[in-house]
Each structure stands twice: as structure tokens, then as C-alpha cells.
C-alpha positions as CSV (number, residue, x, y, z in Angstrom):
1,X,2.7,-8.1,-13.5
2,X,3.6,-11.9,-13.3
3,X,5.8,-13.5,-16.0
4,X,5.1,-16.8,-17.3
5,X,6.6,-19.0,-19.8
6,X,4.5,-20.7,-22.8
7,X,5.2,-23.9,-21.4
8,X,4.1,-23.2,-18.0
9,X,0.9,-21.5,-19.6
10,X,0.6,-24.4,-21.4
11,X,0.7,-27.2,-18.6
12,X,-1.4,-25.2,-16.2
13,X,-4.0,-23.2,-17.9
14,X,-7.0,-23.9,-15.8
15,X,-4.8,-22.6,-12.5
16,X,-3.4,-19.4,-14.4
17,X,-7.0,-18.6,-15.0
18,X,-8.0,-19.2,-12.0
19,X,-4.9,-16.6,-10.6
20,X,-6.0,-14.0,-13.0
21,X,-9.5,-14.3,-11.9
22,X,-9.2,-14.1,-8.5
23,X,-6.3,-11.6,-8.0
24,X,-6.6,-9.6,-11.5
25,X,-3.2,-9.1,-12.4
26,X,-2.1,-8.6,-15.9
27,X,0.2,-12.1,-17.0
28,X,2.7,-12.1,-19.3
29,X,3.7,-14.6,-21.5
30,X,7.0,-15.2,-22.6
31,X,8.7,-17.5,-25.1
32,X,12.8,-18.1,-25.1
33,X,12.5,-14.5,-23.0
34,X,11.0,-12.8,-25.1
35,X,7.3,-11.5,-24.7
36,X,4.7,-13.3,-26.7
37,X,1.7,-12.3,-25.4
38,X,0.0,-10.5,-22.2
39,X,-3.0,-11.6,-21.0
40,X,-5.5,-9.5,-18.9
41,X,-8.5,-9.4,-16.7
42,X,-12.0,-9.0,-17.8
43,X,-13.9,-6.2,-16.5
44,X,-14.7,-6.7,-13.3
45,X,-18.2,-8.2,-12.2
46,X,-20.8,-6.9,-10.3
47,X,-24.7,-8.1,-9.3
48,X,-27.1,-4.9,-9.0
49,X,-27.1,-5.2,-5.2
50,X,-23.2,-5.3,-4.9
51,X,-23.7,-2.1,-7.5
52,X,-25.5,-0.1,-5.6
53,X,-24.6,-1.2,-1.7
54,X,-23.3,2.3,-0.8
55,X,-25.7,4.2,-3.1
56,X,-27.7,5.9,-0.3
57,X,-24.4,7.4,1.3
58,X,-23.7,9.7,-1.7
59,X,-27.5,10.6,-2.8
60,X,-29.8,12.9,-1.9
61,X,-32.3,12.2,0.6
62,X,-35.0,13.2,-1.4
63,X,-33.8,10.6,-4.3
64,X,-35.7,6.9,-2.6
65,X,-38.8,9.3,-3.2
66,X,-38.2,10.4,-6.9
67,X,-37.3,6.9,-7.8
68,X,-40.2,5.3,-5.8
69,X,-42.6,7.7,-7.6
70,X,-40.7,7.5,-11.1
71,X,-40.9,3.5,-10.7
72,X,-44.5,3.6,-9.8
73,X,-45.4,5.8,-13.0
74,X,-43.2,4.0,-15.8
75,X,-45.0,1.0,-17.6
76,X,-43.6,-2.5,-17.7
77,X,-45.4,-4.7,-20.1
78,X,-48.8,-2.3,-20.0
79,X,-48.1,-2.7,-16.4
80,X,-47.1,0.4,-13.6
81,X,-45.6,-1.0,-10.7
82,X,-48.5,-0.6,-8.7
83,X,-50.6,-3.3,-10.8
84,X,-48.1,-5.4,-11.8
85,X,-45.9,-6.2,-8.1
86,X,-47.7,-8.7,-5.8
87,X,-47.1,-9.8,-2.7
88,X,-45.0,-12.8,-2.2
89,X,-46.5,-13.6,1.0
90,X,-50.2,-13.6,0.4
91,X,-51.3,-17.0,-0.4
């Protein structure tokens, strides 16, 4: 936990932010020593892909087939996956 003063915080906001984005650690911010305020990271941020990178070590192998056949069956927009995917490469 890294301790700041108010002033500091003050005169460098954007690069304080910056610090608690990158490395996530909780800042404290103090006024004449005394503890004013903490600020903390937001929860952590992640695209579906980074999500689910190491899903097929810990499932079944049976699972890609459930979910294939589960996709294919549920209805987007009146759609099942089957109507409603197209190839990208066919002109």
C-alpha cells in the first residue's frame, strides 16, 4: 500500500491513476499524516477471449460438443445459429 500526500495527489493525478491502473495497488491519501482517504482499484478487466484462454484445460472433453449443439439450438433474433452465421469469406 503506497502513501501519498493530498498535495502530491493533487499535482499529479493523471500519473497516480495511471500507477493504480497499471500496478493495482491500493493508495493512501494522507493529509498533515493523518489518513484522508484510500483509493482502490476497479475490478479487474477482462475481453471474453482473455476469459476463457485456459477454459479447455479444466473442462470436460465432451463440453466443445454440448456447447456447439446447445449454441446451434438456442434462438438469436428468430435466428438458430445455423441460419443466422455466414461465412465471412464467401463473396
Amino acid at each position: 500500500m503506497r502513501r501519498i500526500s493530498a498535495t502530491e495527489l493533487a499535482r499529479n493525478l493523471s500519473r497516480v491513476l495511471d500507477r493504480l491502473a497499471t500496478e493495482g495497488e491500493e493508495i493512501v491519501v494522507e493529509r498533515n499524516q493523518r489518513e484522508i482517504a484510500r483509493i482502490v482499484p476497479g475490478p479487474a478487466h477482462q475481453t471474453a477471449i482473455e476469459a476463457m484462454a485456459d477454459l479447455y484445460q479444466i473442462l470436460p472433453e465432451d463440453a466443445a460438443a454440448t456447447w456447439e449443439r446447445d449454441g446451434r439450438r438456442t434462438k438469436l433474433k428468430g435466428k438458430t445459429l445455423d441460419e443466422g452465421v455466414r461465412n465471412p469469406w464467401d463473396s
